[in-house]
Residue, then its C-alpha position, 0 to 999 in steps of 0.5 A: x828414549x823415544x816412547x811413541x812415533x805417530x806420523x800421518x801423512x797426507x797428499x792433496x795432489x800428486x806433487x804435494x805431501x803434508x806430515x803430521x808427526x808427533x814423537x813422545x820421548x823421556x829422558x830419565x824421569x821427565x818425558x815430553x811430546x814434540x809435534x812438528x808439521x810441514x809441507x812439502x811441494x813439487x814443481x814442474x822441474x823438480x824442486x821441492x818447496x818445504x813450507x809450513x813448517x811448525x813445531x810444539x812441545x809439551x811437558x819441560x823437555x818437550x818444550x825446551x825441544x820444541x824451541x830448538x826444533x823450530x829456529x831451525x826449522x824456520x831456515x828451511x821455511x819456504x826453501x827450495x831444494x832442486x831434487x835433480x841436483x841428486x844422483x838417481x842412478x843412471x837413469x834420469x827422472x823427468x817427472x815424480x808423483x806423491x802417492x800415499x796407500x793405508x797402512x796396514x797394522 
């Protein structure tokens, strides 16, 4: 069950976008915390580079969860993605910006 969800995300230009995300979950009477971070990079032709992809854990499920999380998060380190290769109905994109607004609460 998952207990609390935090999830920032910040963009430093408007190709690129970085996540922060820390879920807290228990399963019966143990609960954990996994923190997993990465980036992702847009190019001139629509690829998108993941990178700096990380995670931890704390607590015994968290951690035992964390050591999962980051072998198969290590596949995707440095991968790029062609983001063109993806239907975007009939229309065709040539450019994509990131942008982030403040959320309201």
């Amino acid at each position: 069950t998952i207990q609390d969800l935090q999830i920032d995300l910040t963009s430093e230009t408007d190709r690129s976008l970085a996540a922060d995300v820390k879920v807290k979950a228990k399963k019966l009477m143990m609960s954990g915390t996994v923190h997993v971070t990465g980036k992702l990079d847009l190019d001139d032709d629509l690829n998108a580079t993941l990178s700096d992809l990380t995670c931890t854990g704390e607590g015994m499920i968290g951690t035992m969860a964390a050591t999962f999380l980051q072998s198969q998060l290590k596949k995707y380190n440095g991968k790029q993605f062609p983001l063109m290769a993806f239907s975007l109905g009939d229309g065709l994109r040539r450019s994509l910006d990131v942008r982030l607004a403040e959320a309201s609460r």
